[in-house]
C-alpha positions in Angstrom: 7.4 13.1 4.2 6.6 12.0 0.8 7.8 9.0 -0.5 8.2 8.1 -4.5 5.8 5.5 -5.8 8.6 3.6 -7.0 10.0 3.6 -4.3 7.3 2.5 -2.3 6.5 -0.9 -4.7 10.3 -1.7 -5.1 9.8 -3.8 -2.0 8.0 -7.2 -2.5 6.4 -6.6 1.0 4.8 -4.1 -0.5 3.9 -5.2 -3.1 2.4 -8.0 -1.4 0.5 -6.0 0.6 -1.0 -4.0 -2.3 -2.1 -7.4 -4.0 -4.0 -7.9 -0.6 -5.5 -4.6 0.0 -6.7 -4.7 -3.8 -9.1 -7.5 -3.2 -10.3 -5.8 -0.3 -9.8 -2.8 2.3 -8.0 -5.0 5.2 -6.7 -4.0 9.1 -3.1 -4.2 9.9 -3.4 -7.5 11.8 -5.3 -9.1 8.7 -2.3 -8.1 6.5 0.4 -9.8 9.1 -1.3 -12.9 9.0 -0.2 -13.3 5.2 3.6 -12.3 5.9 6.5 -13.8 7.2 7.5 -9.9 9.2 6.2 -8.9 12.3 3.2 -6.5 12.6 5.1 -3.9 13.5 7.0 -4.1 10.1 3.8 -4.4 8.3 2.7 -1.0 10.2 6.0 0.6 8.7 5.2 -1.0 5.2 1.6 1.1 5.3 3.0 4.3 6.3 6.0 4.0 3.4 2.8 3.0 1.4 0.4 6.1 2.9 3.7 8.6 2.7 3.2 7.8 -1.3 0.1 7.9 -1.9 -1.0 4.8 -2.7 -3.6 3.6 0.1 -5.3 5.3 2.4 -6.9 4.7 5.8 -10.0 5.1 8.0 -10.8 4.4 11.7 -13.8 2.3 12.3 -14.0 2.2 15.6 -10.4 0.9 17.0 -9.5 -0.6 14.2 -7.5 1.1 11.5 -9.3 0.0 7.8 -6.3 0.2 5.0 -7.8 0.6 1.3 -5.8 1.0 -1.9 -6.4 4.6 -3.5 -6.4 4.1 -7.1 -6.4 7.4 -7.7 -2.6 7.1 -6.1 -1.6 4.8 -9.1 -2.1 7.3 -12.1 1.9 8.8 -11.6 2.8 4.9 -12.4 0.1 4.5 -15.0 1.0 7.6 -16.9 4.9 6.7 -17.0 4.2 3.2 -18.4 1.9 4.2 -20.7 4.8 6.2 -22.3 6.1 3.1 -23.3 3.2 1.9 -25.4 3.0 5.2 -27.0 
């Protein structure tokens, strides 16, 4: 399932989220800490935020490492830079 970009940042958990992962890759659990949701809600967040392509993950060991893929961000980059055109 693929969820739209737009989508996917319209919620301010999100969004959150994204502002965290940005400054570095961080685990699920890191990411709770900072939010007033449960982890499991945080987990759900991730895959809305996976399912659209804008962070990725990697096992290290048993921990699950989420990182944001910039690459993920050119579909928003390219329809706001319409506007400065």
């Amino acid at each position: 399932m693929t969820v739209d970009v737009f989508q996917a940042i319209a919620d301010p958990n999100r969004r959150h989220i994204l502002e965290e992962l940005r400054r570095r890759p961080r685990t699920v659990n890191e990411l709770a800490e900072g939010l007033p949701i449960s982890r499991p809600a945080v987990s759900q967040h991730l895959k809305a935020l996976l399912d659209s392509g804008l962070v990725t993950v990697t096992s290290q060991g048993t921990s699950r490492i989420y990182t944001v893929r910039l690459d993920g961000f050119m579909h928003i980059n390219l329809w706001v830079d319409q506007f400065w055109s």
